[in-house]
N, C-alpha and C positions, 0 to 999 in steps of 0.2 A: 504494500500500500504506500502510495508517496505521501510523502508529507509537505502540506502547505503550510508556508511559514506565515499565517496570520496569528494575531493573537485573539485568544478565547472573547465569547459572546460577554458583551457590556464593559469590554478593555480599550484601548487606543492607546497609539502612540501620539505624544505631543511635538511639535518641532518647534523649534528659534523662538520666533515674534511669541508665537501663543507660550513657548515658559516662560519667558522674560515677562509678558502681560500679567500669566500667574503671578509671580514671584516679585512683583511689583504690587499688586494686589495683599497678599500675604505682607509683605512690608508695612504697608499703611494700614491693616488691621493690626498686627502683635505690634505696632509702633504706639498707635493708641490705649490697648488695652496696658500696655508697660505703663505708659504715663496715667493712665487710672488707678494703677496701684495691681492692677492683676498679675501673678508670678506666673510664667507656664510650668507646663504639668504635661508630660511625653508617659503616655501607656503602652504597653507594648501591643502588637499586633496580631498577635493569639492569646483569647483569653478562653476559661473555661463556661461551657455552657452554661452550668448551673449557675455562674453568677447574674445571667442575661434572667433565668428563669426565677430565680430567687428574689432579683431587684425589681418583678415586675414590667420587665420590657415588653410594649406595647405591639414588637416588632416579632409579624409570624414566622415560626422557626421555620419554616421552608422559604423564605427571604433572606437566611442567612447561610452561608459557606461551610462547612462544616468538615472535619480533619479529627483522627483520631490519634491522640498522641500513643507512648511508647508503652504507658500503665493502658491503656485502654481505655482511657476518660477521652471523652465527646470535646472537643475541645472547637471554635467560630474563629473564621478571620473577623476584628472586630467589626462590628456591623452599625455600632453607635459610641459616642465618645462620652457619655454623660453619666451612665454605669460605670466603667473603670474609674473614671475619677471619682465619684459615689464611694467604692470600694476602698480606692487611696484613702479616702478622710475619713473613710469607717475603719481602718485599721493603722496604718503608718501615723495618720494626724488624727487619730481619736481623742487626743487629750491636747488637741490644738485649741487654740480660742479663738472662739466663733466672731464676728463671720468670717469665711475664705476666700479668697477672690483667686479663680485658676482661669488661664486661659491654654486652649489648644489649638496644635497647628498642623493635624494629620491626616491620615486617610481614614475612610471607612467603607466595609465594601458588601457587598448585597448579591444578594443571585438573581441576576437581571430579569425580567421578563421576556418570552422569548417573543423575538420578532415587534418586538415596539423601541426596540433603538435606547432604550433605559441605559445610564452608567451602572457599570456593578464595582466600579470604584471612583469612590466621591472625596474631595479633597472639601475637608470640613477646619473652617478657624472662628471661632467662638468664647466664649467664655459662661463659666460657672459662679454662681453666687450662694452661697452655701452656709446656712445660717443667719439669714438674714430678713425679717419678716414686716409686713405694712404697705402700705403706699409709699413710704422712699425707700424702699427695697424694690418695688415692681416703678417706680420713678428712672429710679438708675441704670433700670436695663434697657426703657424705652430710650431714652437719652441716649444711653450705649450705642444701640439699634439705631438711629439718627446720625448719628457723629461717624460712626462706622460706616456707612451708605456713604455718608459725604465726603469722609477720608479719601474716598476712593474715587470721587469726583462725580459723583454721580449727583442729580440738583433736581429729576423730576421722579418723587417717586412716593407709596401710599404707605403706611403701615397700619396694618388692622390690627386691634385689641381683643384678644377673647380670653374666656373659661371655661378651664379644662371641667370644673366641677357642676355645669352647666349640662355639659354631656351626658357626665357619669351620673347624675340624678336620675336623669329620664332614661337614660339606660337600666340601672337599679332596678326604675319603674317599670321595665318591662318583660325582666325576670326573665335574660338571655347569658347563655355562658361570657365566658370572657371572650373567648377565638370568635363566636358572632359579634360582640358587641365592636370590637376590634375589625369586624368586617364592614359595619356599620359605620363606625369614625371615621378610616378609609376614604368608605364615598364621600361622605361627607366633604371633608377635608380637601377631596380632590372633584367638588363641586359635582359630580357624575350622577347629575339628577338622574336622569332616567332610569338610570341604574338602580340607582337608591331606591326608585316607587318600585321599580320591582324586587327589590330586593325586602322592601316591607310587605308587601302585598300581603303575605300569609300573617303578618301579625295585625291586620288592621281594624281587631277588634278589641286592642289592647289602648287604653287613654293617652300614654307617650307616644303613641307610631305617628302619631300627626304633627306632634310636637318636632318630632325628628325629623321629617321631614320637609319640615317649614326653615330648620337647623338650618340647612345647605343653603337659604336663600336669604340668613341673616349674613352680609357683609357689604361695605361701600361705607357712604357716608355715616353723618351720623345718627 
């Protein structure tokens, strides 16, 4: 059988212009987050299942990469960066003083969807706030999320406000596992009305199913 030297489905290669574009990008974020006071924070790039499963990760395990180390433990290329650092400050900095400010600047990688052109590795820079609770805890991130846009030179653009415990109510309310409810958010999230109505159609004699899917049509102004 010959082998074609391309690389695997939701990879690429980058050339010249577009790293330099990257990594001028990456500059004017970790340049900002340094001067807010954020330290970064490097995880490594296999981590063990159970921790994704354990921390509640939102993200279905057939979206994630998966490799079985040497003992036989299940082990993910990591798929989200907000778990491992979770895990850092739940054990290395547990008797840190609150709050933490981390920021990161690496990959994270997904098992693409076939045939819809998805990346299955995403270059993620961000930052955590960790211990920090109110309106100028959720002030400083929106700020963040502003200053970060514009670092980058960009001058026209929207940022919508939401709650996550908005969702999870009317989910609660409608007494579905978590892998549904997680299928549900999904659309949501990724506005796929139509999808969505069909996707509730069988529960639609439950009081949340209308609520939910009014969800996908709450965003814009104000």
């Amino acid at each position: 059988m010959k082998f074609i030297p391309y690389t695997p489905e939701g990879t690429r290669d980058r050339l010249f212009g577009e790293c330099g574009e990257r990594r001028q990008v990456q500059h004017c974020l970790t340049h900002l987050f340094c001067a807010r006071g954020y330290a970064e924070i490097s995880t490594p790039e296999v981590e063990f299942y159970d921790s994704y499963v354990a921390g509640g990760c939102a993200i279905p395990q057939e979206s994630m990469l998966k490799i079985i180390d040497r003992s036989g433990k299940i082990c993910v290329l990591r798929p989200d960066c907000t778990i491992p650092i979770a895990r850092v400050a739940a054990t290395k900095l547990k008797d840190s003083v609150l709050p933490l400010r981390f920021y990161y600047n690496q990959n994270i990688y997904r098992s693409s969807s076939g045939n819809r052109g998805d990346d299955g590795e995403v270059a993620q820079c961000g930052v955590e706030l960790i211990g920090a609770r109110g309106l100028k805890a959720d002030l400083e991130m929106i700020c963040m999320a502003v200053d970060a846009l514009r670092s980058c030179g960009l001058t026209n653009f929207h940022i919508e406000i939401g709650h996550a415990a908005i969702y999870r109510a009317l989910a609660s309310e409608m007494g579905i596992d978590d892998e549904t409810a997680e299928q549900i958010r999904a659309l949501i999230e990724g506005k796929s009305f139509a999808a969505l109505r069909d996707f509730l159609a069988p529960y639609a004699d439950r009081p949340a199913c209308a609520a939910l899917n009014k969800l996908a049509y709450l965003f814009g102004g104000v």
